[in-house]
N, C-alpha and C positions, 0 to 999 in steps of 0.2 A: 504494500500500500504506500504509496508515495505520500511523502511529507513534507510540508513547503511551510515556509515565515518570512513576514512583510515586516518591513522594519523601515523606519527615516533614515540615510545614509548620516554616519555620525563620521567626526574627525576624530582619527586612531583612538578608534572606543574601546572602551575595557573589554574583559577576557567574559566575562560574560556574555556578550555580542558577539563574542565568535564560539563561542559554545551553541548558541544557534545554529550560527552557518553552520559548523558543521556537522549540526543535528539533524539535518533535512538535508533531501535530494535539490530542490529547488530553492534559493534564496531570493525574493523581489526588494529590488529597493525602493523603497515608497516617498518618490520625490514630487509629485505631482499634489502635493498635500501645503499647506501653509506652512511656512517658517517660524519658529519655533525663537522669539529672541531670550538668549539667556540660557538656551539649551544648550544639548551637547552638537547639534549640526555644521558648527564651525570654531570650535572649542574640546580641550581635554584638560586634565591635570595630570602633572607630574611633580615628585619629589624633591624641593632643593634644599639644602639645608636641614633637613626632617620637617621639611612644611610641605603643604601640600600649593601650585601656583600654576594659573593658567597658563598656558600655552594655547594663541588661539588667531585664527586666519583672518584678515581686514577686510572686512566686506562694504559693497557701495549700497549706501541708503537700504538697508536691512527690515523689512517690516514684515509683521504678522500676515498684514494683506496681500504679501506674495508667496507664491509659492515656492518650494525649494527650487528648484530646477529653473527658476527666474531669477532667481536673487546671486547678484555677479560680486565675484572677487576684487578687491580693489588690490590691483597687481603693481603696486610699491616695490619696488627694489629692496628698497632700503628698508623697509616694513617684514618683508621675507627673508633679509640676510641675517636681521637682528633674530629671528624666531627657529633659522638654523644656528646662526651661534650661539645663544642662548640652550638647544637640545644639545650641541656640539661640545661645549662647556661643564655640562651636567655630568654629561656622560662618557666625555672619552676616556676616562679608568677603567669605564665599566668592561666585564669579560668580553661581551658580545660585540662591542663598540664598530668594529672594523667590520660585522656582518650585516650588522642592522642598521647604519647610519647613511651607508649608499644609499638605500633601501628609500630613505627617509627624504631625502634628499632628489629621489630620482620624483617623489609622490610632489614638490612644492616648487621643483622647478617642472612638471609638466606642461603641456599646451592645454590650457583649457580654461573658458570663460566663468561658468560656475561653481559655485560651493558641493551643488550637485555633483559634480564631474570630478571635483576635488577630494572631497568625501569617501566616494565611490572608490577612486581612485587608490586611497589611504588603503580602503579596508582590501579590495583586492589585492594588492601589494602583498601585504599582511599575510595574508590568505594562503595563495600562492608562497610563501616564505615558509609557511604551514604545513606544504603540502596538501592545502584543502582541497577537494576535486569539487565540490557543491558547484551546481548551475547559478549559472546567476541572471537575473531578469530584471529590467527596469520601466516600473508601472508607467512613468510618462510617453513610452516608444512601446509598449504592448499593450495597457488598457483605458486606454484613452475613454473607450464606451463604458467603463462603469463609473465613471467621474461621477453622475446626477445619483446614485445610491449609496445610501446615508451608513458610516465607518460599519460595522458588524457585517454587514449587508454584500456592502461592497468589498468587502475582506473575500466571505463567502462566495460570491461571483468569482472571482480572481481565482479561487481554487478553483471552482468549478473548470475554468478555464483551462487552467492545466492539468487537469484532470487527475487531482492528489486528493484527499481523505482524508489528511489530517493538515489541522495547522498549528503549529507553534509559535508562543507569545513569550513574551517576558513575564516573569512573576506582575511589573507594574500593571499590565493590562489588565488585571482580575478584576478591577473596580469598574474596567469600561467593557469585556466584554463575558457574557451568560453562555456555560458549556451548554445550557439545554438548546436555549437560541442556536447552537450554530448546529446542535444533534438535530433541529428539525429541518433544516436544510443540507441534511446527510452530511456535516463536516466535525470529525471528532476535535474540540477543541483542549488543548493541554500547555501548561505553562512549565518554562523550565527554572529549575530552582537550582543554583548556583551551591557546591557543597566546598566552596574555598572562602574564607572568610579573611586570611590575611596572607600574602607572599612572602612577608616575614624577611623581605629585604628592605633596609632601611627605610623602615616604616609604611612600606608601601600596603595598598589595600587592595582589595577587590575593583572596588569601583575609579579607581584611576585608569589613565590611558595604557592601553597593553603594552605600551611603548617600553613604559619603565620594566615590565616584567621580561620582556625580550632581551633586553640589554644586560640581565644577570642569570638571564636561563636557556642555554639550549632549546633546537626545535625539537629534539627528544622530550626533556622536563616540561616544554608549554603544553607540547599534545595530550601529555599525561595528564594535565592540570585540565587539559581542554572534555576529558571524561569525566568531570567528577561532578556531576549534578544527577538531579533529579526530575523527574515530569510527572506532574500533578495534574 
């Protein structure tokens, strides 16, 4: 039975979010949705000094009222060398330094006009680094026709569409979406529950950018990390 999760494309999101990806056959990224200001779709945190401090990409006139896949980067030079050197700084002690910082580097000097594509970008990198094989689909360029059907609904269609059974959410969506709801449009709904609570590298946590955990662990030790949940 095939298993698919629609998710906002996030900048280098915690391990969490790719405990999804590679929980499901199919990954969509749900850019065709409003922007989120304050979120994580063009922001992360990372650990400096035992603090925890954004890291986060400059965008042009940012609002609620657009949607992801609208809302353009504002492509500073000077705005994007200060946000490599500042990762570059943190982390060149770190073990991984030399594997993961090309990496990083190839995602922020990209071609690309949006936060979407930037995003996107980020986590496929990542991904790929992972060896995650998961499909990936992007709702703005495949379902353009279920835009007018309201979140739960239009989740539902979108399976339908690729023709998978189950879908997977984040723990957070449990307040916004009801398993029976999606059982009566034949889609088993299931959340996954994250079973790592701290990486226990200088101070780092769960919900930081996966970035910091890359940079002191092996793509052996992530994958390993990257099985340890639960679906509810």
């Amino acid at each position: 039975m095939k298993k698919i999760a629609i998710m906002q494309p996030y900048f280098l999101p915690y391990i969490g979010y790719f405990q999804i990806v590679a929980a499901v056959d199919i990954f969509v990224f749900y850019d065709d949705v409003n922007f989120i200001k304050g979120g994580w779709i063009n922001r992360n945190k990372i650990i400096i000094n035992d603090k925890p401090h954004f890291i986060t990409v400059p965008l042009q006139n940012a609002s609620s009222n657009k949607l992801i896949t609208d809302t353009l980067v504002k492509k500073n030079q000077k705005q994007f060398l200060s946000l490599e050197k500042k990762i570059e700084q943190r982390y060149k002690k770190a073990p991984y330094f030399t594997s993961v910082f090309p990496l990083i580097l190839k995602v922020l000097r990209g071609d690309y006009k949006t936060i979407s594509e930037l995003s996107i970008s980020s986590i496929k990198t990542i991904a790929g680094y992972l060896c995650i094989t998961t499909e990936f689909v992007i709702s703005s360029e495949r379902f353009g026709d279920t835009k007018d059907y309201y979140r739960g609904e239009r989740l539902s269609k979108i399976c339908h569409q690729l023709s998978a059974r189950t879908y997977i959410n984040a723990m957070g969506g449990q307040h916004l979406y009801d398993k029976k709801e999606f059982a009566e449009r034949g889609i088993q709904l299931q959340f996954l529950k994250p079973e790592i609570t701290k990486y226990d590298i200088h101070s780092g946590h769960i919900n930081m950018s996966i970035l910091h955990l890359l940079m002191y662990k092996s793509v052996s030790e992530v994958k390993e990390l990257l099985g340890l949940y639960q679906l509810i």
